[in-house]
VOPAGU-2260 file (C-alpha; in pm, 1 decimal, decimal comma):
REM VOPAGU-2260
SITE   aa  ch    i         X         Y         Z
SITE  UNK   A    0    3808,4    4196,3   -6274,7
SITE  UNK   A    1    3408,4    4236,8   -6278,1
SITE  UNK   A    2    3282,1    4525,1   -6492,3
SITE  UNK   A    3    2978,4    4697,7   -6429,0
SITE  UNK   A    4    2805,3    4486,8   -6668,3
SITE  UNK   A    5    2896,4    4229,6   -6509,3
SITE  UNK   A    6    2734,4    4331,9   -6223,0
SITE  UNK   A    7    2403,7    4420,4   -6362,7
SITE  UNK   A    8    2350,9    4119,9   -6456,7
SITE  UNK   A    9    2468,0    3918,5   -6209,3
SITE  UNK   A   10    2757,0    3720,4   -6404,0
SITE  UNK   A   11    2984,0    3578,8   -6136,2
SITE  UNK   A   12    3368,4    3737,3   -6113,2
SITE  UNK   A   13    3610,2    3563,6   -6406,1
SITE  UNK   A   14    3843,1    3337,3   -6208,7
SITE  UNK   A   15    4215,9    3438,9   -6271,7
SITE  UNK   A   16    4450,5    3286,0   -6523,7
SITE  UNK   A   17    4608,7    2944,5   -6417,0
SITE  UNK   A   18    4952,3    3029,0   -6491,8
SITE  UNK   A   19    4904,7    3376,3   -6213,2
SITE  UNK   A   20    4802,6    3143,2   -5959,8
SITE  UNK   A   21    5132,5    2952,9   -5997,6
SITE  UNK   A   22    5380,7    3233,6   -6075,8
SITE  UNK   A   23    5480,6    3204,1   -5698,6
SITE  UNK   A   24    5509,7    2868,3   -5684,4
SITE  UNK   A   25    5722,7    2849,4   -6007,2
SITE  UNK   A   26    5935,3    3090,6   -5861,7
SITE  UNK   A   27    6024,3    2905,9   -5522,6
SITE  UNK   A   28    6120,7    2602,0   -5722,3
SITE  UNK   A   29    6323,1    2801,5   -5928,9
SITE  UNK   A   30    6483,5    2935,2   -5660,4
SITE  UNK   A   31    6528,9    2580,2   -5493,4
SITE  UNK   A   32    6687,9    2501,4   -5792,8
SITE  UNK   A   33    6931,9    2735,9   -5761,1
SITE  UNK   A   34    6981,7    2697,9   -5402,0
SITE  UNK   A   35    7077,9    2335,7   -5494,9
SITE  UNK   A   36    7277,0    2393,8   -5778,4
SITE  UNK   A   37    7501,6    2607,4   -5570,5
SITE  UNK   A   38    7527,2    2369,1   -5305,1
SITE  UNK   A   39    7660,1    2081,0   -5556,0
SITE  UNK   A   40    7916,3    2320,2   -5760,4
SITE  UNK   A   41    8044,3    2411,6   -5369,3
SITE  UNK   A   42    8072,2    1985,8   -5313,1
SITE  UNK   A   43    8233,4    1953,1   -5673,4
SITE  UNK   A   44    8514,3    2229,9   -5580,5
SITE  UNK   A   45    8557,7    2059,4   -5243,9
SITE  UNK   A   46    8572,3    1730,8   -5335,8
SITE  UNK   A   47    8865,6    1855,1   -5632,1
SITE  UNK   A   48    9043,2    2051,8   -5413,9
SITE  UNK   A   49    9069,7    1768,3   -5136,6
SITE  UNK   A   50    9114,3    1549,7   -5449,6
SITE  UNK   A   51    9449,2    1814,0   -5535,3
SITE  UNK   A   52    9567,6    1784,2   -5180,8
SITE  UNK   A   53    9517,1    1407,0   -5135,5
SITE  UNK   A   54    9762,2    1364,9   -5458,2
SITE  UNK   A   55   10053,5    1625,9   -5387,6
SITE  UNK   A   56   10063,7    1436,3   -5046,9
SITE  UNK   A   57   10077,3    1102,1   -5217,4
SITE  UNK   A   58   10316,5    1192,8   -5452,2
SITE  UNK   A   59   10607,4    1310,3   -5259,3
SITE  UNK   A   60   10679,7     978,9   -5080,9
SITE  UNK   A   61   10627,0     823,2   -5419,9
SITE  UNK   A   62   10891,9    1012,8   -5551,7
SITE  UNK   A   63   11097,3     993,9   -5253,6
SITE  UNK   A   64   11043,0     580,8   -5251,8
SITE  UNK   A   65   11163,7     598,4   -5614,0
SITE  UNK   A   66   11456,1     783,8   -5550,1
SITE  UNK   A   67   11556,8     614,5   -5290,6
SITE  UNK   A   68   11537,0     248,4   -5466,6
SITE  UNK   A   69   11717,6     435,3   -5749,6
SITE  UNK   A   70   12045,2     556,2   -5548,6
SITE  UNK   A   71   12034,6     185,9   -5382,0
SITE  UNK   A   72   12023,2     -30,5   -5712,2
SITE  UNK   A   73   12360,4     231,8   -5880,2
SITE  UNK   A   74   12532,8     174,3   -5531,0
SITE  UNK   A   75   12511,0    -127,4   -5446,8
SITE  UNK   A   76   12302,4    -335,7   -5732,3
SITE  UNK   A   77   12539,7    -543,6   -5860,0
SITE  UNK   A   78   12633,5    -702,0   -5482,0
SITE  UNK   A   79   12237,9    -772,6   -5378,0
SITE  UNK   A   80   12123,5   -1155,0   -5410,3
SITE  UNK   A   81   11894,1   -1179,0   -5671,5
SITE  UNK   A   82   11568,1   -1173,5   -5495,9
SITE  UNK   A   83   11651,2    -856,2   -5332,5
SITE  UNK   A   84   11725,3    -703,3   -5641,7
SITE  UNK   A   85   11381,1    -853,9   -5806,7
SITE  UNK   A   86   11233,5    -683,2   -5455,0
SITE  UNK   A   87   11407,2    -369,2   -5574,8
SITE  UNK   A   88   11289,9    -358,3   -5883,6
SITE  UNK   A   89   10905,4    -406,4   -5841,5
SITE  UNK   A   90   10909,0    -163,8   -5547,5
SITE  UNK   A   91   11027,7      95,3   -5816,2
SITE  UNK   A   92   10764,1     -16,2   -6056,8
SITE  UNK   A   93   10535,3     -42,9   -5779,8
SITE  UNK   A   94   10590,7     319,4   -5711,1
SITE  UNK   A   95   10589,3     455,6   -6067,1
SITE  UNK   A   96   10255,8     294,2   -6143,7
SITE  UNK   A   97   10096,2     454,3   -5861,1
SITE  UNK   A   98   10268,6     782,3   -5918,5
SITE  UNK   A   99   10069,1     777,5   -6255,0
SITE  UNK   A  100    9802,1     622,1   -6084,5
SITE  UNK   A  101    9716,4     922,1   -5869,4
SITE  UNK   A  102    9798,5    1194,4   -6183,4
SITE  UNK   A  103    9590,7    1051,5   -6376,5
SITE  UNK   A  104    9326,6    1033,6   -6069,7
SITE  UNK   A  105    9425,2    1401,9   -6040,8
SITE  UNK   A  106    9375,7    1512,3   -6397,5
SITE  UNK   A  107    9025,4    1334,3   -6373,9
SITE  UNK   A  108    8917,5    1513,9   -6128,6
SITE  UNK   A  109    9022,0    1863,3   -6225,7
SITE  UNK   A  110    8920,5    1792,4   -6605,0
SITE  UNK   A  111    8635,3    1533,7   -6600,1
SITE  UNK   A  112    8489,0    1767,5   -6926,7
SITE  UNK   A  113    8801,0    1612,8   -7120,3
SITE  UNK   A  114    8780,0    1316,0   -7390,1
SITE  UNK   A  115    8860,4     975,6   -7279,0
SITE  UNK   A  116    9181,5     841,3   -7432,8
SITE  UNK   A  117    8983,2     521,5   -7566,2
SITE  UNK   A  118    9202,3     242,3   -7697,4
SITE  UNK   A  119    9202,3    -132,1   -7662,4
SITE  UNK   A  120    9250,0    -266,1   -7338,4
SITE  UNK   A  121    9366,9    -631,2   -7251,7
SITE  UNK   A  122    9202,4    -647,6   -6854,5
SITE  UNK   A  123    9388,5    -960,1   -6782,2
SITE  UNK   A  124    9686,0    -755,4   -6761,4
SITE  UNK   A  125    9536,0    -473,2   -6623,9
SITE  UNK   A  126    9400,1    -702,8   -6329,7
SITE  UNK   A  127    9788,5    -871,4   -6309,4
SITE  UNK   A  128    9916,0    -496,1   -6252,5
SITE  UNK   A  129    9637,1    -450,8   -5961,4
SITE  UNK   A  130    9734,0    -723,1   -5805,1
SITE  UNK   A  131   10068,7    -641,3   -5812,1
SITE  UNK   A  132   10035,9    -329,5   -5639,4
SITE  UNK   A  133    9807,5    -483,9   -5417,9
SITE  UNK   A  134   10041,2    -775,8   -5278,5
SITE  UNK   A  135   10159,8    -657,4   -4968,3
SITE  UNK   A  136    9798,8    -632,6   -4864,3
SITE  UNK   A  137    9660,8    -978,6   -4965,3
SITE  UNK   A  138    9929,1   -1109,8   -4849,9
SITE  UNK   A  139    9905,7    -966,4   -4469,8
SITE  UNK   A  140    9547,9   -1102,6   -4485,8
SITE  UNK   A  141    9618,9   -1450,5   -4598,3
SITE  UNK   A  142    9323,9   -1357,2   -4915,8
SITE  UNK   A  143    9262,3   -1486,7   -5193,0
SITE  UNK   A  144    9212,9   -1375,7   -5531,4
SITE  UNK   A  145    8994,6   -1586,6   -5789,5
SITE  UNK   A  146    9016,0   -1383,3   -6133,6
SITE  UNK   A  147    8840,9   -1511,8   -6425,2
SITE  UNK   A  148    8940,0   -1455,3   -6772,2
SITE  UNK   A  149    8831,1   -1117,3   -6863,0
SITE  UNK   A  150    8790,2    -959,8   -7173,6
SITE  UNK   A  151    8961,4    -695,4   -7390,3
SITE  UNK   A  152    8758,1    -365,2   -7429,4
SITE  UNK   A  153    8808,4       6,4   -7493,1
SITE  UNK   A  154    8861,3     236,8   -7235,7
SITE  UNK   A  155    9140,5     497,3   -7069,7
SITE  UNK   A  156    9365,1     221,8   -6897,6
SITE  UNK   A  157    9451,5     404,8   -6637,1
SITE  UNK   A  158    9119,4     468,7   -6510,4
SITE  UNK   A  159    9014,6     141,4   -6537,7
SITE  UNK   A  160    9303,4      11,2   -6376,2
SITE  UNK   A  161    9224,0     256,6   -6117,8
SITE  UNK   A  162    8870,9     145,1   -6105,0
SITE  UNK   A  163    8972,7    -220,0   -6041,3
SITE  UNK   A  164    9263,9    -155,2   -5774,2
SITE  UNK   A  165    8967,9      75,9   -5585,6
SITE  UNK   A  166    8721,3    -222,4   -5604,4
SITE  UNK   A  167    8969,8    -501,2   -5503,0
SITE  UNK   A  168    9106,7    -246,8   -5205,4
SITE  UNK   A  169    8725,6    -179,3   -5052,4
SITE  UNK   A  170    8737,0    -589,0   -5078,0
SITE  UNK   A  171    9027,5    -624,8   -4866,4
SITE  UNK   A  172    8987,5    -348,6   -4608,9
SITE  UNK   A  173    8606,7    -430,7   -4551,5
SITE  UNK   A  174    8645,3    -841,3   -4594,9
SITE  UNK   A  175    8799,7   -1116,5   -4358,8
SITE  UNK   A  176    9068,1   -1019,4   -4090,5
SITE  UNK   A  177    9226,1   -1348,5   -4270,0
SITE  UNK   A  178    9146,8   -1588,5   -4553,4
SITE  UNK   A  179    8859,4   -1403,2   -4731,5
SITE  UNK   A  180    8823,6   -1447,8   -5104,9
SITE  UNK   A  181    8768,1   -1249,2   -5400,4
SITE  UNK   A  182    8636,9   -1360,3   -5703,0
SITE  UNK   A  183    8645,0   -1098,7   -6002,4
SITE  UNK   A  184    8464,3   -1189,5   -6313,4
SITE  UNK   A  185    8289,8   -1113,3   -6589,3
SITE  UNK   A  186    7976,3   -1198,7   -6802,5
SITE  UNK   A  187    7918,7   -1086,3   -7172,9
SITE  UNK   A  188    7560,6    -883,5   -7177,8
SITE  UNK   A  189    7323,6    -746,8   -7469,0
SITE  UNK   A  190    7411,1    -382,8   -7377,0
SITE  UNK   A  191    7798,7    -489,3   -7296,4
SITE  UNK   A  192    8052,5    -593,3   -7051,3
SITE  UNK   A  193    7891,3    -700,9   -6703,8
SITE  UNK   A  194    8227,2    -720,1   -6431,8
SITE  UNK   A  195    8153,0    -832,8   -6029,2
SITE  UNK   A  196    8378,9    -798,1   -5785,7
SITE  UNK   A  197    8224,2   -1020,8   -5498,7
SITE  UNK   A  198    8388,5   -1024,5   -5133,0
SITE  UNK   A  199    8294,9   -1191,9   -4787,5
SITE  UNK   A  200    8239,9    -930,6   -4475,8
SITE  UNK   A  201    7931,8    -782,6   -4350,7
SITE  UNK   A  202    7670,4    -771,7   -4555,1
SITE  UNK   A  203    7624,4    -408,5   -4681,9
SITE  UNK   A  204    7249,8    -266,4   -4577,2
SITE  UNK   A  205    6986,8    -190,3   -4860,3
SITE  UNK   A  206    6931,4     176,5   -4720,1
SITE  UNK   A  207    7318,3     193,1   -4773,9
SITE  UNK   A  208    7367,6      61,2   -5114,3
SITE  UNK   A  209    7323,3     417,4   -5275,5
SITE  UNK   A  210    7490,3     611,6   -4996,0
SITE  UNK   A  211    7827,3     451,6   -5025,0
SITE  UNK   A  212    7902,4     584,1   -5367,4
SITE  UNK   A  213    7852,5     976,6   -5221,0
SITE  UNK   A  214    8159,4    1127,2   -5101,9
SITE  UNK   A  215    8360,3    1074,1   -4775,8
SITE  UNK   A  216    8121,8     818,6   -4691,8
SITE  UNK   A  217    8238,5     500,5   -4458,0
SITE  UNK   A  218    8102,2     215,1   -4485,1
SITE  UNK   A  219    8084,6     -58,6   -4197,6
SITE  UNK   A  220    8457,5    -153,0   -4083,2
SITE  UNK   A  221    8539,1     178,8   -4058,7
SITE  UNK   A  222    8727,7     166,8   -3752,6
SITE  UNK   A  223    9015,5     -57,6   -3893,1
SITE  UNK   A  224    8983,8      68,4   -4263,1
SITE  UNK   A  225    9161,6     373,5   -4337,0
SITE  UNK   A  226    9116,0     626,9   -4655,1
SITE  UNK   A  227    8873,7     938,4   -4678,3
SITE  UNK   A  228    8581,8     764,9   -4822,9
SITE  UNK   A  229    8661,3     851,0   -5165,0
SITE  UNK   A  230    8723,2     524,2   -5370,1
SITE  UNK   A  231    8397,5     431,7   -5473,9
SITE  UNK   A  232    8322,9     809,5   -5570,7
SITE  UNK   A  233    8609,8     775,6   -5774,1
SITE  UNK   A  234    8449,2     395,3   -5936,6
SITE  UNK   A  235    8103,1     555,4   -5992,0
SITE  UNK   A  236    8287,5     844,0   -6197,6
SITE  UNK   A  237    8488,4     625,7   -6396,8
SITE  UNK   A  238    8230,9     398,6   -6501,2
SITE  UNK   A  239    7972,3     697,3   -6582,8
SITE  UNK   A  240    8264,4     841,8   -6769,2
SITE  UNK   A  241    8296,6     529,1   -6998,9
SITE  UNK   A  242    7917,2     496,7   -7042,2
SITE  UNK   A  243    7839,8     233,6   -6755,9
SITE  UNK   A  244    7670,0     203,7   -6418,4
SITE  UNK   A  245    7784,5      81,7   -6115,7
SITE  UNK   A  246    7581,7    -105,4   -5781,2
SITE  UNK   A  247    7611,4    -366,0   -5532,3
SITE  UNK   A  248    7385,2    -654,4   -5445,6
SITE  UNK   A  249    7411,2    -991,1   -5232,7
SITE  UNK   A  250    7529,0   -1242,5   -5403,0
SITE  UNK   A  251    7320,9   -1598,9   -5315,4
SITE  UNK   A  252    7569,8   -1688,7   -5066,1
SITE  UNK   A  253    7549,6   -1345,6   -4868,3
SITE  UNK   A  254    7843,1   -1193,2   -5008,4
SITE  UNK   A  255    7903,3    -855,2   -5096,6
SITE  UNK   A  256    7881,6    -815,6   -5475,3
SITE  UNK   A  257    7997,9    -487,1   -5634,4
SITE  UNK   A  258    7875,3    -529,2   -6061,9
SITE  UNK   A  259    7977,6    -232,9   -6311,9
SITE  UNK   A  260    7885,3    -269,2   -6694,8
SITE  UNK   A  261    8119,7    -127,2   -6967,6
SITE  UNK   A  262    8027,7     -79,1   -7329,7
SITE  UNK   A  263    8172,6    -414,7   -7497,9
């Protein structure tokens, strides 16, 4: 403020502080902030809740499958041929590993503040298990499957199991109607493990490659693939958990190629 001596002798009026100038600025970002922060805590409680639902509808059938396969191998067991009863048995392992598969999934979501359960990890068996599961759907595609020898690590199994049966599943439902291939490897980097998953189907747009990690988003294909849009949500998750990234780039012969890196 100018003072009378001020005026007498002509100084000019003091300029006021910096920091007053920007007190109403600072205050609409802070309130931004806010605005925003609310708006992701609403997505996080949406996405767990659908997350909730998604699994107590998966698990009844599970149970029901297992049950089922249970009262079929006491009844009549011992008079099946013995392909039918190897059948039998793999759909009820089939069905228990996905039971856990999805609790786990569940338990993730609801407590992602929760320790890992970190212990050594053989992935060549964790990939035989994924395949397993996945059979019915290679198979109706005529694919292919090209697995390298992977390494042993430590992680929470489950969730990397998880995290591989997601990948290889977005490989199927987006690849070839028939005959596509996967190739799943691995590459041994300064700051750790380096895995690809690399597929054949449309090429996946740059402005794209960030937006199909966000929830519910569809990718290309969409009309003949079916889930919520949820899987590679779920991947990104799992490999932030453990200390990783994941992406996707074109591979040199145009393919699809999803790359995560895990602490070795």
């Amino acid at each position: 403020m100018q003072t009378e001596a001020d005026m007498a002798i002509g100084r000019a009026p003091q300029a006021a502080p910096a920091q007053a100038r920007t007190v109403p600025v600072l205050e609409a970002e802070i309130r931004q902030l806010h605005a925003r922060n609310t708006e992701l805590e609403r997505e996080k409680a949406d996405l767990e809740a659908f997350v909730a639902m998604a699994a107590h509808e998966l698990l009844a059938p599970l149970v029901m499958i297992d049950a089922r396969a249970a009262t079929i191998a006491d009844s009549i067991g011992e008079e099946l041929h013995a392909d039918s009863r190897r059948d039998l048995d793999a759909l009820r392992r089939g069905a228990d590993r996905t039971r856990l598969l999805v609790e786990t999934l569940l338990r993730h979501a609801c407590s992602r503040g929760r320790p890992l359960q970190r212990r050594p990890i053989d992935l060549n068996l964790v990939l035989r298990e994924c395949l397993t599961l996945l059979t019915p759907e290679i198979h109706s595609r005529g694919a292919e499957v090209q697995v390298a020898e992977l390494p042993e690590l430590c992680g929470e199994e489950t969730l990397i199991s998880a995290l591989f049966t997601n990948l290889l599943s977005n490989a199927l439902k987006y690849g070839p109607r028939t005959r596509g291939t996967i190739l799943v490897d691995a590459t041994l980097q300064s700051a750790g493990w380096r895995f690809s998953v690399q597929s054949q189907g449309p090429t996946i747009p740059v402005a794209d490659r960030e937006r199909i990690f966000e929830p519910y988003h569809r990718g290309r294909g969409e009309r003949r693939a079916h889930g919520a849009g949820l899987g590679l949500t779920i991947c990104r998750q799992i490999v932030e958990r453990h200390g990783g990234q994941i992406g996707i780039s074109t591979a040199n012969d145009g393919d699809n190629c999803f790359s995560f890196t895990l602490p070795a």
